[in-house]
ZAMARGU-4260 file (C-alpha; in steps of 0.2 Angstrom, whole numbers, plus 5000, padded with zeros to 4 digits):
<rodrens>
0) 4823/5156/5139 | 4825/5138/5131 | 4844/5134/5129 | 4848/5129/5111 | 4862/5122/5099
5) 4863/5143/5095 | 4870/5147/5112 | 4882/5132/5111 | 4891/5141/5096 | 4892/5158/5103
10) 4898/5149/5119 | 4910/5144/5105 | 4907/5127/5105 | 4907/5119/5085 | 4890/5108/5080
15) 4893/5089/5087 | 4883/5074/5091 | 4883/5078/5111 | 4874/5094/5105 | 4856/5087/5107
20) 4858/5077/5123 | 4870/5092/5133 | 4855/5104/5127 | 4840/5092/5135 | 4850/5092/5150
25) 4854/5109/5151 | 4834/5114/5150 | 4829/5100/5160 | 4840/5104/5175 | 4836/5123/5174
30) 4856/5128/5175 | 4861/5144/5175 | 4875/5153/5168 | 4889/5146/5179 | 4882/5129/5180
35) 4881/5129/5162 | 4901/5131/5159 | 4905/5120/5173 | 4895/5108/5164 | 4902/5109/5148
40) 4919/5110/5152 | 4919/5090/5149 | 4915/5095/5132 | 4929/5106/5126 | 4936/5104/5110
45) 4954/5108/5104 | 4958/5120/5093 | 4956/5120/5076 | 4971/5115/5066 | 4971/5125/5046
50) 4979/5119/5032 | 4997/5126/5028 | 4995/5144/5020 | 5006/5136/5003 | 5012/5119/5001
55) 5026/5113/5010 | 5042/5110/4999 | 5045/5091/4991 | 5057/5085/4980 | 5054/5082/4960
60) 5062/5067/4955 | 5053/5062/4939 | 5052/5070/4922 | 5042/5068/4907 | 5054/5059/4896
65) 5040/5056/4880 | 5024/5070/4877 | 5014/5052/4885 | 5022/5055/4899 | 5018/5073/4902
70) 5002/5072/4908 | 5007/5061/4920 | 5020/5072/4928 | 5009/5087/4927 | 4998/5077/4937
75) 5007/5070/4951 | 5017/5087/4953 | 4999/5096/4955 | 4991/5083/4968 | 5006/5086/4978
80) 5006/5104/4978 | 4986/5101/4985 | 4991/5086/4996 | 5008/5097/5004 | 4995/5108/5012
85) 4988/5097/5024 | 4993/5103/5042 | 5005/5090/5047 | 5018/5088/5033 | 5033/5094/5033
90) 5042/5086/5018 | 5037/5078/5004 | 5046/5069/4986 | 5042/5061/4970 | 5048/5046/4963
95) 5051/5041/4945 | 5038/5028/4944 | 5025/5040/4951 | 5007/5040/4946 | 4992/5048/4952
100) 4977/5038/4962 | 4964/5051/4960 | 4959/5068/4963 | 4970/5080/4966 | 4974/5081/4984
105) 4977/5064/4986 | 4996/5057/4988 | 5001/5046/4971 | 5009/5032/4969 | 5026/5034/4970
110) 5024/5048/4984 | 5032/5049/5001 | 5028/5061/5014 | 5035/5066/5032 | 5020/5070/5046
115) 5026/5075/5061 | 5016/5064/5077 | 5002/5060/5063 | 4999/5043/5056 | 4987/5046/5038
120) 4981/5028/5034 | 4974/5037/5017 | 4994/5036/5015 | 4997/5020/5014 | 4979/5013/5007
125) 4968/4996/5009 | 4986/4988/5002 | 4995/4992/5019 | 5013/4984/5017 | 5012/4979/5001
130) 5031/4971/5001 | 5040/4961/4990 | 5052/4944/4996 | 5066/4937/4989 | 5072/4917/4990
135) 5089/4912/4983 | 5086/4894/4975 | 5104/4891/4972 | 5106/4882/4955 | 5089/4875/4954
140) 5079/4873/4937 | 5067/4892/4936 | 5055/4880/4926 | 5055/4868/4941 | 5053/4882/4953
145) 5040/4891/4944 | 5031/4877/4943 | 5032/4872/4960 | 5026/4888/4964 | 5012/4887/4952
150) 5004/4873/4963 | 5008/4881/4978 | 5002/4899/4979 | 4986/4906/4977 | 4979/4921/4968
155) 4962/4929/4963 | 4948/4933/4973 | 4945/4926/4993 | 4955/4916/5003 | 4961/4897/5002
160) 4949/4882/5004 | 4948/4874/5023 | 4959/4859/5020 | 4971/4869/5010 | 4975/4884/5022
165) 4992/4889/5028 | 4999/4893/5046 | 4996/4908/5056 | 5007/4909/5070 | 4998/4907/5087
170) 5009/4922/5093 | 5002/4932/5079 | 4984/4929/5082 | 4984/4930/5099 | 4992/4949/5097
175) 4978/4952/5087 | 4966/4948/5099 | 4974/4962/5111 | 4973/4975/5099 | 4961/4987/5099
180) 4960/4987/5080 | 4963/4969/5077 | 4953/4962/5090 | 4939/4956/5076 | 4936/4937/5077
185) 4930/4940/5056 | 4945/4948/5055 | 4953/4933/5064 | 4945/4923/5052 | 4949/4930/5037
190) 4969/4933/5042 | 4968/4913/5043 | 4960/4911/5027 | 4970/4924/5016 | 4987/4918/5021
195) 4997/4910/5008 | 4987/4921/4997 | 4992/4935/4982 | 4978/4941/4976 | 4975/4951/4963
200) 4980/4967/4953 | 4999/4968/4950 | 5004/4957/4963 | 5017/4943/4956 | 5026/4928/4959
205) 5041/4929/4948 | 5054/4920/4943 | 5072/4922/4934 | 5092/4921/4938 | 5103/4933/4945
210) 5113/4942/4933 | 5130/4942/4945 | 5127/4922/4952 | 5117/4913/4938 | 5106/4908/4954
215) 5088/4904/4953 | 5078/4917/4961 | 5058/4916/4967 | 5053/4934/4971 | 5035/4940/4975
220) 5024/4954/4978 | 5009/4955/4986 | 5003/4965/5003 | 4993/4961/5018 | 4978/4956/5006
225) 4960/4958/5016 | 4967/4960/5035 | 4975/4975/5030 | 4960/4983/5021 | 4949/4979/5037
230) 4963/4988/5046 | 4963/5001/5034 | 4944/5003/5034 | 4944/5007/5053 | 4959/5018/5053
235) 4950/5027/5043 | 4934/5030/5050 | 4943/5035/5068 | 4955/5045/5057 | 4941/5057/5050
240) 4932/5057/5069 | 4947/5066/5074 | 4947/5078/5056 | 4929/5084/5058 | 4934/5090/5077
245) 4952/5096/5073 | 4955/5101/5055 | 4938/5100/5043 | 4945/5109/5029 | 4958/5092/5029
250) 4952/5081/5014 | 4945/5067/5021 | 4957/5054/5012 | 4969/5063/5019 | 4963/5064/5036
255) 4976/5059/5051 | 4975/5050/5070 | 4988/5059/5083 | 5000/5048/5087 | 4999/5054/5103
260) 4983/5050/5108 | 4977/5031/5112 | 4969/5028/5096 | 4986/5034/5090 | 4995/5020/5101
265) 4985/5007/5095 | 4983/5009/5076 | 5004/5010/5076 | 5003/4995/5084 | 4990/4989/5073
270) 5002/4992/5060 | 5016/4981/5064 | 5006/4967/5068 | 4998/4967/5050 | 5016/4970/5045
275) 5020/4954/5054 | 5007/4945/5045 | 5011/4949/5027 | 5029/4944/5029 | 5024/4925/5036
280) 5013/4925/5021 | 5028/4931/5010 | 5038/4917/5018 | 5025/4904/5018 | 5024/4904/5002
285) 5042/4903/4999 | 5045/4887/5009 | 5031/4877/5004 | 5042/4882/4986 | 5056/4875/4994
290) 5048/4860/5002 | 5041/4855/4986 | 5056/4856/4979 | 5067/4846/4992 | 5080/4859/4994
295) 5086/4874/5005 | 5087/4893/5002 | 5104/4901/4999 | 5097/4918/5004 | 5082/4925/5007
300) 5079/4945/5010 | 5060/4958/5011 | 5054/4973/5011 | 5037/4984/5010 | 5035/4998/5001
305) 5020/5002/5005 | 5019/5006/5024 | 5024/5019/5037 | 5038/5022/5044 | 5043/5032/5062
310) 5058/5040/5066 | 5057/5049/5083 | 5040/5059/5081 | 5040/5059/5064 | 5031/5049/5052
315) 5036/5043/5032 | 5022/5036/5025 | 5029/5029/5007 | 5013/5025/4994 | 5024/5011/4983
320) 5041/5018/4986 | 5056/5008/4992 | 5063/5011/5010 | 5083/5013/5009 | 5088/5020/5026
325) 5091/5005/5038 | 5083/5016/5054 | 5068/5014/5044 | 5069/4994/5046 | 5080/4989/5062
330) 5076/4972/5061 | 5078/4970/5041 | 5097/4965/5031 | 5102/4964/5018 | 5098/4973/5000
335) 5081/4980/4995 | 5071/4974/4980 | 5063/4983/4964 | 5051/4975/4952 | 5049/4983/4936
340) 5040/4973/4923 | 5038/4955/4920 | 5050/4955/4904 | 5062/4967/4914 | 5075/4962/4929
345) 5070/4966/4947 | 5080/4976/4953 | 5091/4973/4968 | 5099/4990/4977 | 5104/4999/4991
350) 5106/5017/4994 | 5105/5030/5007 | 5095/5045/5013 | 5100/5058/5002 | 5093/5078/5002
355) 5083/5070/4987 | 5077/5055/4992 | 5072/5056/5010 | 5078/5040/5012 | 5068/5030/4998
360) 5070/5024/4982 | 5056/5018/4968 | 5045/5005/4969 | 5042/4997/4953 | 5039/5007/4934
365) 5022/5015/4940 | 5010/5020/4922 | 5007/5034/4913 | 4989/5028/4909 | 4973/5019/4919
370) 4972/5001/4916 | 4956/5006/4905 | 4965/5018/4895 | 4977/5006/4890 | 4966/4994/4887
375) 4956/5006/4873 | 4974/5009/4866 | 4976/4991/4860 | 4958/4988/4854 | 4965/4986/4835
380) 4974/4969/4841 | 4968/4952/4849 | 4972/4947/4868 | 4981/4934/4861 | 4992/4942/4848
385) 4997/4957/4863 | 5001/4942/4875 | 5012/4932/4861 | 5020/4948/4854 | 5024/4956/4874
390) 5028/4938/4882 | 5040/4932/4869 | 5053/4920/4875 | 5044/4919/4892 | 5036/4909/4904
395) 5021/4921/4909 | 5005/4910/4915 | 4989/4918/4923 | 4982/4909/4938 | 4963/4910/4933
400) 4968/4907/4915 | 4962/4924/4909 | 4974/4935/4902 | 4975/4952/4908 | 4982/4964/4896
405) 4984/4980/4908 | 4998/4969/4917 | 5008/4966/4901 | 5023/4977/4898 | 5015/4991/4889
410) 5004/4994/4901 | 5020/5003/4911 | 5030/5016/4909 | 5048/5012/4899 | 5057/5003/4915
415) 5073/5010/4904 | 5069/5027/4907 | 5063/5023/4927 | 5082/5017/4929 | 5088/5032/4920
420) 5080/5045/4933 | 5086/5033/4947 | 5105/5036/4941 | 5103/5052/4936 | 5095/5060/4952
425) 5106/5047/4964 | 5091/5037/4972 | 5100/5020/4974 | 5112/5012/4969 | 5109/4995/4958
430) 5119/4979/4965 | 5113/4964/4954 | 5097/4960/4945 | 5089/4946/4944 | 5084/4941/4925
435) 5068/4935/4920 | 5062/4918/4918 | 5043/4917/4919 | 5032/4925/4931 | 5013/4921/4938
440) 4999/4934/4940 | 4980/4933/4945 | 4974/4937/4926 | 4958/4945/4922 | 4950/4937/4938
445) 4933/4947/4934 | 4932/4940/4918 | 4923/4923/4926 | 4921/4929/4944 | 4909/4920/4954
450) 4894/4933/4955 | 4896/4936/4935 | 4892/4915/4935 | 4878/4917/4946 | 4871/4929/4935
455) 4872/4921/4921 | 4862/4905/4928 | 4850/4916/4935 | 4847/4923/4916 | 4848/4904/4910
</rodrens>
């Protein structure tokens, strides 16, 4: 009788690609019963690992404060009772600022999680280590430094033109090139061309004074750009090879790699490296600031909050929420910062792990709405009457000269009510704040983007 995939399974093997060529061999080698076993013993698969009965317990610290924000709350609470059954939780909490990113199941915004010897790149998204760095300026002009910074950075789409590029380190690319993950010459490639670069979105470079000092502050906000997502893309894909063989009833965004494996080794490692990166592009930016400017920074401090974070064999992965606990970043002092709005202060805080907190804090004012719905709700007024009556008394300029309305203040929740719940659930505790001046963004950057120009000829 032939062997088929049909013996495999009641041998108790589940369906996988080896299937076709361990069946061809089996029937063409005539192996018997014993032969067979010996033979596919190389092809023994664990065990399979089920969701969690109910969800794992995590901490609530948000409420609805308005009925606009309800359904917001509703939300978030509801992905994480879906998303607190996935096998290698532990514990779980919510942040004011949380929102959702999609279907329930998936972690929001604003979300932190504990997996014990798991790393979910699903967690921390194509934004790995989105951070945000802070440089003293002493009692420098903000207009001068904005402006500074205005012919300095670079946001919107792709990297930086050959000629205009800035530094990687040579250390840097030549840990890349021993990475499993990293070891990509077009990822190579594009590390060099992105640095120095801010991207899109809500990423920022802001400007004001420190409400304790009367210092100029430069503070900005922006992640690993497109290494990170590159990284994120084949974490990913390695992540879900180890779902469909250990746990298939995982969503596949929230699939994990073991830790403990060599996969798992190597995308940790992955991690810090990218990590690396987006903190030289952070600082880049900074002192080509300061070298325009002639002068020397009083202070500088940085953090992600976007990342993972290991202690022992467990894993916090924070989606856009503020690391507090100093095991989490041995090599980091200083404060941590908290960006709300461009008409608000950014926050600067410190804190400790609390029974509410896990050791985190917010990371910005999150929204209540998508950037679309917001958009609909101001359809009765001009772009330029929303930008003149939200920006008042500020310096707020858009890199590709396109304003963006779903960035303006509105578009986020009341950074008032954010600082309430972070008093009034003892999340951190606020040590200065650093007054806004002006701040610069990437603007609508689809509005004109290169393949909508092309089109347009090609219609011409």
């Amino acid at each position: 009788m032939e062997f088929n995939g049909n013996h495999l399974i009641e041998l108790g093997y589940r369906p996988a690609k080896w299937f076709k060529d361990a069946i061809t061999n089996i029937n063409e080698n005539n192996l018997d019963e014993v032969q067979i076993r010996e033979y596919l013993d190389q092809f023994r698969q664990p065990d399979i690992v089920p969701l969690h009965d109910t969800a794992k317990d995590f901490v609530i610290n948000i409420r609805a404060e308005h009925e606009s924000e309800a359904d917001n709350v509703e939300k978030v609470i509801n992905t994480m009772k879906v998303l607190m059954k996935t096998p290698t939780l532990t514990a779980g909490a919510l942040m004011p600022d949380a929102c959702p990113t999609g279907p329930e199941g998936l972690i929001p915004v604003g979300g932190v999680v504990v997996a014990k010897n798991a790393i979910h790149p699903g967690f921390h998204s194509a934004d790995i280590c989105c951070s945000v760095m802070l440089t003293d300026f002493g009692d420098a002009d903000p207009k001068e430094v904005l402006d500074a910074a205005h012919s300095v950075t670079h946001f919107g789409y792709g990297g930086r033109q050959r000629g205009e590029q800035m530094p990687v380190s040579k250390e840097l690319i030549d840990a890349f090139r021993e990475n499993y993950f990293l070891n990509d010459e077009r990822l190579i490639s594009i590390a060099r061309d992105h640095m120095g670069t801010q991207g899109d979105g809500n990423h920022f470079l802001f400007v004001g004074k420190s409400k304790n000092t009367g210092n100029t502050m430069l503070v900005t906000h922006h992640g690993s750009r497109a290494p990170g997502a590159a990284l994120y893309d084949k974490g990913m894909k390695v992540a879900n090879r180890f779902r469909q063989d250990i746990s298939p009833e995982t969503l596949r965004e929230n699939a994990w790699i073991p830790f403990d494996t060599e996969e798992g080794q190597a995308y940790w490692e992955a991690l810090q490296l990218i990590r690396t990166w987006t903190k030289e592009n952070h600082t880049n930016i900074h002192d080509a600031v300061l070298n325009k400017l002639d002068t020397e920074k009083k202070d500088r401090y940085w953090n992600e909050h976007n990342f993972v974070f290991k202690d022992g064999d467990l894993f916090y992965h924070a989606k856009g929420a503020t690391p507090l606990d100093d095991k989490f970043m041995p090599d980091i002092t200083g404060p941590r910062l908290i960006p709300l709005n461009m008409s608000e202060p950014v926050l600067i805080v410190q804190g400790k792990t609390n029974e509410r907190n896990l050791g985190f804090a917010p990371h910005g004012a999150g929204r209540n709405f998508s950037r679309t719905q917001h958009k609909k709700s101001l359809a009765h007024k001009t772009v330029e009457e929303i930008f003149d009556e939200e920006t008042k008394g500020l310096d707020i300029r858009f890199f590709s000269n396109e304003i963006d309305i779903s960035e303006l203040p509105s578009a986020y929740k009341s950074a008032k009510n954010v600082r309430a719940q972070i008093e009034e659930y003892g999340l951190c505790e606020v040590l200065d704040e650093v007054m806004p001046y002006g701040c610069i963004m990437a603007g609508d950057v689809g509005k004109n983007a290169p393949w909508k120009k092309k089109k347009k000829l090609r219609k011409a």
